[in-house]
N, C-alpha and C positions, 0 to 999 in steps of 0.2 A: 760360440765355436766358429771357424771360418774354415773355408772351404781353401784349397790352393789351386790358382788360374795356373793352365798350363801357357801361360805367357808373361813376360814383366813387362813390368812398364817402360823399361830403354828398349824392346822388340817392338811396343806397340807404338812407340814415340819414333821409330824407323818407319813402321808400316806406314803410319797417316802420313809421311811425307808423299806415298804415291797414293794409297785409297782412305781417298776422304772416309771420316766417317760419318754415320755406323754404318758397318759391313759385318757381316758372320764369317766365323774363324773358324775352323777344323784342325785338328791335328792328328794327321797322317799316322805319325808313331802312336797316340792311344787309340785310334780305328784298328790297326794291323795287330796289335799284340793282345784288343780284345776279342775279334774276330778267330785267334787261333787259342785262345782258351775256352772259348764257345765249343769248338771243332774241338778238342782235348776233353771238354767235357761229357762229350758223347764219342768219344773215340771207341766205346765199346758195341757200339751199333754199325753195321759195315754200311749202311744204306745211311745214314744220317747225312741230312743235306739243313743246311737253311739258306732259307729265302729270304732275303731283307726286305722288308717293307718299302718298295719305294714310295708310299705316300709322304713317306714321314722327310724324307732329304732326298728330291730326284735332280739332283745334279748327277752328268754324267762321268765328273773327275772323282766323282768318290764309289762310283758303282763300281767304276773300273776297278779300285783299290779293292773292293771287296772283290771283284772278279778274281784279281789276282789271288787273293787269296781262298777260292774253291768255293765263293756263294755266291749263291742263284738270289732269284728277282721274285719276289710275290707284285702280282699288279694288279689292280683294282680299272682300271678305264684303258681305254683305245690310244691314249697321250703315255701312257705308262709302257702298254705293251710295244709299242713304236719307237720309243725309246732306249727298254730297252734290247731292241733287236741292232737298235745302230749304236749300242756300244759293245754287241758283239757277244749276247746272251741268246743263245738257240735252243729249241726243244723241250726238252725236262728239265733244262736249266730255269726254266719258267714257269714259273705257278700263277692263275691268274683265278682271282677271288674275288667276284663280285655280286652285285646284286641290283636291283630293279635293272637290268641289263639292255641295253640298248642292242641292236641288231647288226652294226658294225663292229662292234666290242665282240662281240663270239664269232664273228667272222675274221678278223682277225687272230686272235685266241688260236682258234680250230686252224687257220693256213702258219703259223707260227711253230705248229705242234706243239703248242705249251698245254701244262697238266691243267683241263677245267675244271676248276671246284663249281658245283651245280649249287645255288643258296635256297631253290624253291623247287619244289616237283613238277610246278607246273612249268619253270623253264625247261625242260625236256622236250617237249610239244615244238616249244615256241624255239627250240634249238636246232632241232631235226628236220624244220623248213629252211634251215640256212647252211648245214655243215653237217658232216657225219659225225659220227659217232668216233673217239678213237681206240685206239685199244687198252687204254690206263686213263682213268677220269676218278671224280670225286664228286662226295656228296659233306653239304654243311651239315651238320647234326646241333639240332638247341633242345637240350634238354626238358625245359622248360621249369619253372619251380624258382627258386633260389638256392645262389651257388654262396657254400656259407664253407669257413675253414675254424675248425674248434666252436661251433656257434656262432662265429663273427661274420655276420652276410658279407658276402665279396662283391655283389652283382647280382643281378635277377635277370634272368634270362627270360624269363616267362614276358617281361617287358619290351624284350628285344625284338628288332624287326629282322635280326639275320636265322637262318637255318631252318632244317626242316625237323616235324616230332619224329619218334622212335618209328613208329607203323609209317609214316611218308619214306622214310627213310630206307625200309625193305620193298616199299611199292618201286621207287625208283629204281634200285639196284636189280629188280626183275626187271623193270622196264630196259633199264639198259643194257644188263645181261643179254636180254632178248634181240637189242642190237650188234650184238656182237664185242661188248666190251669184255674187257677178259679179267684185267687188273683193277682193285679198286682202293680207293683212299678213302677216309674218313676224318672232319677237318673241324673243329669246334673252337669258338673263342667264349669264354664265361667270363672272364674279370680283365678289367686294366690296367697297368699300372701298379700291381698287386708289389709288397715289399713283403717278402715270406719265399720260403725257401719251400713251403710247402702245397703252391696252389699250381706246378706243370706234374709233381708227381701225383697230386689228387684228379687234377683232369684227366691223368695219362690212365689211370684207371677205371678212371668211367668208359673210359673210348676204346680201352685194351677189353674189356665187357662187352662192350658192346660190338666190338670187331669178333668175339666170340662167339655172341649170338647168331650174326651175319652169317656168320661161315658154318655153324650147324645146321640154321634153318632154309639157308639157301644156297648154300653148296658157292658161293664166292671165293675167289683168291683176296683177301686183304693185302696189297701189298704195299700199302705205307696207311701213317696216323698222323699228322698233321695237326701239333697242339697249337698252333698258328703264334699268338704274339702274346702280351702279358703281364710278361716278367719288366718288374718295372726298375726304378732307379732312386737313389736316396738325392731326392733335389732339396731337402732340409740336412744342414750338416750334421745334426742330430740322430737320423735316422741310418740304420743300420743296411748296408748295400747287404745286394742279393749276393750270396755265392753259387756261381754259378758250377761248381766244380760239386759240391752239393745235391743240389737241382738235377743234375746228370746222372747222381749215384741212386738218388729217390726214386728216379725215371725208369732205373736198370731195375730196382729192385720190383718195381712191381710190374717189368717186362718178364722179369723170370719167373716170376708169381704165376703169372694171369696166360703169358702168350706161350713160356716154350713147353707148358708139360700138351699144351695144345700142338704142339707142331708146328708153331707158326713162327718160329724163330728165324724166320726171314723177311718177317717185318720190318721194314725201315720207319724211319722217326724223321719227319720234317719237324722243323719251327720257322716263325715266319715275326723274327723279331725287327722292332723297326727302332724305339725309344732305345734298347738294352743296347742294342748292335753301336749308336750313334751320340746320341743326347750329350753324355759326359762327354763327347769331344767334340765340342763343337762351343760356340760363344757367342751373344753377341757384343760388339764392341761398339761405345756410347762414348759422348764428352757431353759433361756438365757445359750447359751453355745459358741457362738462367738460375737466379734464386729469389723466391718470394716469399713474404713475409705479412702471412695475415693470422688466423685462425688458426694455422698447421706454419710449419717451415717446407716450403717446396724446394723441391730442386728440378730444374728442367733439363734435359737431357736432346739431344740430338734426334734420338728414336723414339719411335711410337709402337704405338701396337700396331700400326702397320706393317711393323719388321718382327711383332713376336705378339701376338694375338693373345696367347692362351694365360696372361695374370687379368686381361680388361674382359674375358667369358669364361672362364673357369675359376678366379679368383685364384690360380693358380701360383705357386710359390715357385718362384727363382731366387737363389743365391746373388746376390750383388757383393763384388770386393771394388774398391778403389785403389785402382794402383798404386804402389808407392807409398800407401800406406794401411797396406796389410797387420803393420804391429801398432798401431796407433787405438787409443782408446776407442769403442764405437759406442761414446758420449754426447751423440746429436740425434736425435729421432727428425726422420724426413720422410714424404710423401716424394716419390720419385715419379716424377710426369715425362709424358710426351707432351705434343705440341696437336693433336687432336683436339677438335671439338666435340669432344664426348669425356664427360668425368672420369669414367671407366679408364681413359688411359692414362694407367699407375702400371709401374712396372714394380713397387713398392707401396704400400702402405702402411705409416706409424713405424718405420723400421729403423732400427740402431745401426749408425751407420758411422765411422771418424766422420770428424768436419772435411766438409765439401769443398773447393774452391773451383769457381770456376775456372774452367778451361783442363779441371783430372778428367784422366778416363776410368770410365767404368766397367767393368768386363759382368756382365749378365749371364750368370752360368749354365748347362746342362739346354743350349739352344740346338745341340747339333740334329734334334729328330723334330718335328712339329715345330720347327719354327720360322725360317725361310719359307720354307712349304707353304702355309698358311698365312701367309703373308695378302694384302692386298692393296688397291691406291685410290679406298677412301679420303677427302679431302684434298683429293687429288697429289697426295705424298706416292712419291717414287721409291721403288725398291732399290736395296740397297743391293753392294757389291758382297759376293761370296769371296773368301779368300782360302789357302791352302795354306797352313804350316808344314812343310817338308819336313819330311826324318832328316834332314841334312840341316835343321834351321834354317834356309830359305824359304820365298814364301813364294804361292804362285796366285795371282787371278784367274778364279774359275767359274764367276761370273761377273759383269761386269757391273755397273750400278745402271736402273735407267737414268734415260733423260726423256726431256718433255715431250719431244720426237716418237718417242715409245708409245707416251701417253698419249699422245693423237692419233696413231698410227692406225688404229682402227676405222677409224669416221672418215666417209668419203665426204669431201669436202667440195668435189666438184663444182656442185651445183647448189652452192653455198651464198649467198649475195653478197658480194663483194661488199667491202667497205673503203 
């Protein structure tokens, strides 16, 4: 089966005349028309907000795009919340989720007035020496045990280091009650990357429960549930995409179930997707630039894992097409490398692929969330360039590549001994 690049190869044989490659590609037109079938999917909830994850792609030309289109920012560190305020995200437009938490990170958080989700009880203490309290916050809730759908474990949260048990969970919400907090949220993540239509409307019922609990035995306003992120994506062309229109009707039905004969049908619904929101539209884009012949047939490519991390530690699968030739038999098994000193970086391994020649480009599919991101400049390889595909077919630079410049920039060289 093959996947279709939202680019041909005559776009991408334009592009490389201005940015070398590999650079990461986005496309604008599949960001916007996924982003408002997200919002359509929960159009039955007045309060439904999501928060994109910027961990997953914090470039500020696509926050924006998401701005424009009515979603907010989940941030996880003090670079995130900073960012984004200077692209113009204020208040409750900002969900900020972290954990072992540093003392600038909540002081910022708190002067931002973004919604703190609290991941430990004992951050409370250590919170209340630096910023008050506000009037709508949140608490991480981890079930503990194993989170399983039909018998098929999802994840094990009992293993996980984020959120607090059921009983930390009411000690807190008195604790902060008692500061005057008035509104509360409740924020859980159990699985990642899940392909099932069935694990936001199964979480959504533990937490619609347990916002029940809350609110009889402590007399709390619940007024949002935050199934945070999850929902994942079909990166093997075989495997069957989430619907998310679906996912939204699962989520209603056991809102109507659980919250409204309770009264609490002014509960709002965050999510706080980063992969679902991005991944599919995003790429990275490579040229064949060796090929070796020993043991295996290699093909070397431009990029390393230092422009896409997650197939050299997750052994994680990406889609590979070569441009040009999409209908051509894929009657060559290759190991697809970077240029690392480390084995590990295969962007491929044993994969059916047409014949190579050098100098095709290769487009590396589903890079738009976790992949720029996590980028680094072991070996001292430079990050590459972000690019924009416009709804108009043009394309815009919206980061630039480094240069070596970059890569020293850090080190005072002062007082260095000449040579």
């Amino acid at each position: 089966m093959e996947k279709k690049p939202f680019v041909t190869l005559e776009q991408v044989q334009e592009m490389a005349q201005k940015y070398p490659t590999p650079f990461h590609l986005y496309d604008e037109k599949g960001i916007r028309e996924n982003a408002r079938r997200l919002k359509q999917a929960f159009a039955w909830n007045k309060g439904f907000k999501e928060y994109f994850a910027v961990k997953a792609t914090p470039n500020p030309y696509l926050m924006q795009i998401l701005k424009e289109e009515g979603i907010g920012v989940d941030c996880s560190s003090y670079t995130e919340l900073y960012l984004s305020d200077k692209v113009g995200f204020k208040g409750h437009e900002i969900m900020f989720s972290s954990n072992v938490t540093p003392e600038e990170d909540f002081k910022l958080a708190s002067d931002l007035d973004a919604i703190i989700n609290f991941d430990d009880i004992t951050h409370l203490k250590f919170y209340e020496k630096l910023a008050p309290f506000h009037e709508t916050m949140c608490c991480r809730y981890n079930p503990g045990g194993n989170f399983s759908i039909h018998n098929q474990i999802m994840d094990t949260p009992n293993e996980a280091k984020y959120g607090m048990t059921k009983d930390q969970m009411k000690d807190a919400f008195k604790y902060m009650k008692a500061k005057g907090v008035k509104h509360f949220g409740i924020h859980a993540f159990l699985a990642s990357n899940t392909i099932t239509e069935e694990y936001y409307p199964k979480l959504a019922r533990i937490l619609f429960k347990l916002a029940v609990e809350m609110k009889r035995e402590l007399g709390v306003h619940i007024a949002f549930i935050n199934l945070s992120g999850g929902v994942g994506i079909p990166y093997k062309p075989e495997d069957k995409p989430n619907d998310i229109m679906v996912i939204g009707e699962g989520v209603r039905k056991a809102y109507e179930e659980i919250l409204v004969p309770e009264g609490m049908d002014d509960l709002a619904i965050f999510t706080e997707l980063g992969r679902f929101m991005l991944a599919p539209y995003g790429c990275l884009v490579t040229k064949a630039i060796h090929e070796k012949h020993i043991y295996r047939e290699y093909i070397g490519v431009d990029a390393c894992a230092a422009n896409l991390m997650r197939p050299a530690i997750y052994g994680a699968y990406h889609h590979i097409t070569v441009l040009g030739k999409e209908k051509e038999p894929r009657d060559h098994v290759y190991d697809v490398t970077g240029g690392l000193c480390e084995n590990c970086d295969k962007f491929a391994v044993q994969r059916s692929l047409p014949k190579i020649d050098i100098g095709d480009y290769l487009v590396i599919h589903d890079t738009g969330a976790h992949g720029f991101s996590m980028g680094y400049n072991y070996n001292g390889k430079l990050r590459s360039a972000e690019v924009l595909l416009k709804e108009d077919g043009s394309t815009q630079l919206i980061r630039r590549a480094e240069t070596k410049e970059d890569y020293f920039a850090t080190l005072d060289l002062e007082h260095f001994p000449k040579q």
